[in-house]
C-alpha positions in Angstrom: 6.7 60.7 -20.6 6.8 57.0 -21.7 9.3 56.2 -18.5 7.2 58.3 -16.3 4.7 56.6 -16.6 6.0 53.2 -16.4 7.9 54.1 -13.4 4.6 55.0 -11.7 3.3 52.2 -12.8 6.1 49.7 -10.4 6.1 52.1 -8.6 2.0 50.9 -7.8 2.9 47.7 -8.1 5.6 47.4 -5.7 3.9 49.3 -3.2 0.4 46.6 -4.1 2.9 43.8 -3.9 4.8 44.6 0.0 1.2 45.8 1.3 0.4 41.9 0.8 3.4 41.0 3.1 1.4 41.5 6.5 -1.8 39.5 4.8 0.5 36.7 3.1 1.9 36.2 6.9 -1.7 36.0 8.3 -2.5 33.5 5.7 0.3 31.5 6.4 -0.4 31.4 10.0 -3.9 29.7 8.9 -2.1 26.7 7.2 -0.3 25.8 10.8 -3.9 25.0 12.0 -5.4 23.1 9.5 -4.5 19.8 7.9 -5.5 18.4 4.3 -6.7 15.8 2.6 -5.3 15.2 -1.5 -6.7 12.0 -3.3 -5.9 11.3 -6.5 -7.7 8.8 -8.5 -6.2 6.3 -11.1 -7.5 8.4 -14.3 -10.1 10.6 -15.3 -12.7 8.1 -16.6 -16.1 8.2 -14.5 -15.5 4.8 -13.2 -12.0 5.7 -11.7 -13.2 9.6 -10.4 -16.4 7.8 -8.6 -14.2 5.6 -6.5 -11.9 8.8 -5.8 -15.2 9.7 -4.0 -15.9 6.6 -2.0 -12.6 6.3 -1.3 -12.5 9.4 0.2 -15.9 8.9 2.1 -14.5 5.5 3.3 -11.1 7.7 4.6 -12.7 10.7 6.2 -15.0 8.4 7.9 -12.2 6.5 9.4 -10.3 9.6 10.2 -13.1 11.2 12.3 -13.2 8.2 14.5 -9.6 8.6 14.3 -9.4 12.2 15.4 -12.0 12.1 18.1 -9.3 12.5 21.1 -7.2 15.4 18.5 -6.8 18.9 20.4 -4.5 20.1 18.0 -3.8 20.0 14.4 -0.2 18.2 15.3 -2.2 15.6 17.6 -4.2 14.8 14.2 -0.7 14.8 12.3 0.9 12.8 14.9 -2.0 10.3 14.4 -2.1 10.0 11.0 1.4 9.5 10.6 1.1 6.4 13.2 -1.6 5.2 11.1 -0.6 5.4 7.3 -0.8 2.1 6.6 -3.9 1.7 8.0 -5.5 4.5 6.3 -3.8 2.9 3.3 -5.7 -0.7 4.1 -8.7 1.3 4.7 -8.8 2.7 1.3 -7.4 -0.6 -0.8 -10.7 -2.4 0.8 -12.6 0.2 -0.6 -11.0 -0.1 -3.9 -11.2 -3.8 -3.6 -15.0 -3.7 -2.6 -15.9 -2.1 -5.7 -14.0 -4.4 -7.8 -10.7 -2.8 -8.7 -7.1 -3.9 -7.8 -5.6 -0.9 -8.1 -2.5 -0.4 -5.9 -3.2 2.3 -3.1 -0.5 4.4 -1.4 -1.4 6.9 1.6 1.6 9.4 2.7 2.3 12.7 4.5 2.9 15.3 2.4 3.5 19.5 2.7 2.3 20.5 -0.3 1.1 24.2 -2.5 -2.3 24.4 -2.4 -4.6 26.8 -4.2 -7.0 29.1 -2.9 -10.0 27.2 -1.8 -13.9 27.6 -1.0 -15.7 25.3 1.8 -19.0 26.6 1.6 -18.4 30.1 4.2 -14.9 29.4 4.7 -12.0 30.2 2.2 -8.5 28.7 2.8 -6.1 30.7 1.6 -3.4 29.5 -1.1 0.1 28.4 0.5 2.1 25.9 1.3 -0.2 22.8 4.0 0.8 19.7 5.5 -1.4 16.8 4.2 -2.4 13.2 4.1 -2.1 12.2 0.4 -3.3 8.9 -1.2 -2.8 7.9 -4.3 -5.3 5.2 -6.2 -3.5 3.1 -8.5 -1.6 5.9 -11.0 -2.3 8.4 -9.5 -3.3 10.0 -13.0 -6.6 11.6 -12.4 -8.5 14.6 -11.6 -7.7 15.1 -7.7 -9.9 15.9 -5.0 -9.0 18.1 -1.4 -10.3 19.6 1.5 -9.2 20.2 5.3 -9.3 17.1 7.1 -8.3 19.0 10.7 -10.5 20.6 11.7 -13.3 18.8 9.3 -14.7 20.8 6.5 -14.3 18.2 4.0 -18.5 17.5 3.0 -21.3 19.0 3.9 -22.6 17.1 6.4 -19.1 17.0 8.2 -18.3 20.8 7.8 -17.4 21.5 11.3 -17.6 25.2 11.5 -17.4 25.5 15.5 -14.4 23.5 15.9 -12.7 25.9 12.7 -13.5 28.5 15.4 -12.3 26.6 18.4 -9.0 26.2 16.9 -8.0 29.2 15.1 -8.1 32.5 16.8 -10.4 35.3 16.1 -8.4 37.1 13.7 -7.6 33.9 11.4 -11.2 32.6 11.4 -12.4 36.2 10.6 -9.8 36.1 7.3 -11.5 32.5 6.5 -15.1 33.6 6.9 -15.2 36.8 5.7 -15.8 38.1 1.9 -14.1 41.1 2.1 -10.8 39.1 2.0 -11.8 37.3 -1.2 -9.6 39.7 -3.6 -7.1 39.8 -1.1 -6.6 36.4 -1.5 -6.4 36.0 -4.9 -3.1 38.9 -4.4 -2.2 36.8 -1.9 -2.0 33.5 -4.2 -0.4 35.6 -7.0 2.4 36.7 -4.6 2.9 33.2 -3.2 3.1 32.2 -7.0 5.8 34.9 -7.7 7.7 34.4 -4.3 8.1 30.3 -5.6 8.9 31.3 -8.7 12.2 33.1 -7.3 12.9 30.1 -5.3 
């Protein structure tokens, strides 16, 4: 009876776990349109975690001059990329202007994010492509958001371009709280499926 029932039981599992396979893809298909921001501040002191914040208010304000001409997430990539290092100068004179030295470093990353909640839109866990920069140690509580299309604070949280540039069924997934368990499966699986490779 003891085997019986265990068998049933992966037997539930396995069938939970490849239902998620369809979902997982349409989840992954959302982290091809969007493009991150990861900042990492020197340490966890107050100090060093409030200059994480104006740093990142200094960056994302240069970035949205930057992307004004962006009509795709690899325009904004393509960007970026041309102008690490001055996204990196941007952010040292913020570090500088509120006394620090700290050594900054800004570079383009693809990189496992976890499941993520920007006021009515949820990004799904997975693997993104993002702009990291890294204050001094880099030791620190981080801070992220998506940078392309902006949802980073609320008073940038750019809900009509999300919608311009995904299509209807990926920003349904985002906006939509009946997907909320699903992602959670859906970050468990990805968790599993690394774990493996």
């Amino acid at each position: 009876m003891r085997t019986l029932f265990r068998s049933f039981c992966a037997a539930v599992a396995l069938c939970a776990l490849f239902s998620m396979i369809p979902f997982s893809a349409q989840c992954r298909n959302i982290s091809k349109e969007v493009f991150r921001l990861h900042i990492l501040a020197d340490s966890d002191s107050r100090e060093d975690q409030a200059l994480k914040l104006k740093v990142r208010d200094r960056v994302l304000e240069y970035t949205r001059a930057l992307y004004k001409t962006s009509k795709s997430v690899s325009d904004a990539e393509a960007l970026t990329e041309k102008s690490l290092q001055s996204i990196a100068n941007v952010a040292k004179t913020e570090v500088e202007k509120n006394g620090y030295d700290y050594p900054v470093r800004a570079e383009l990353r693809r990189m496992y994010f976890d499941t993520r909640y920007y006021g009515r839109v949820t990004m799904p866990s997975g693997m993104y492509d993002a702009l990291r920069i890294t204050i001094g140690k880099g030791e620190g509580h981080n801070w992220w958001c998506v940078m392309y299309p902006s949802l980073c604070v609320g008073a940038s949280t750019d809900y009509n371009s999300l919608k311009e540039k995904t299509n209807e069924n990926e920003y349904s997934l985002m906006t939509e709280d009946k997907y909320v368990f699903k992602f959670r499966l859906v970050e468990y699986f990805e968790k599993i499926c690394s774990f493996f490779s």
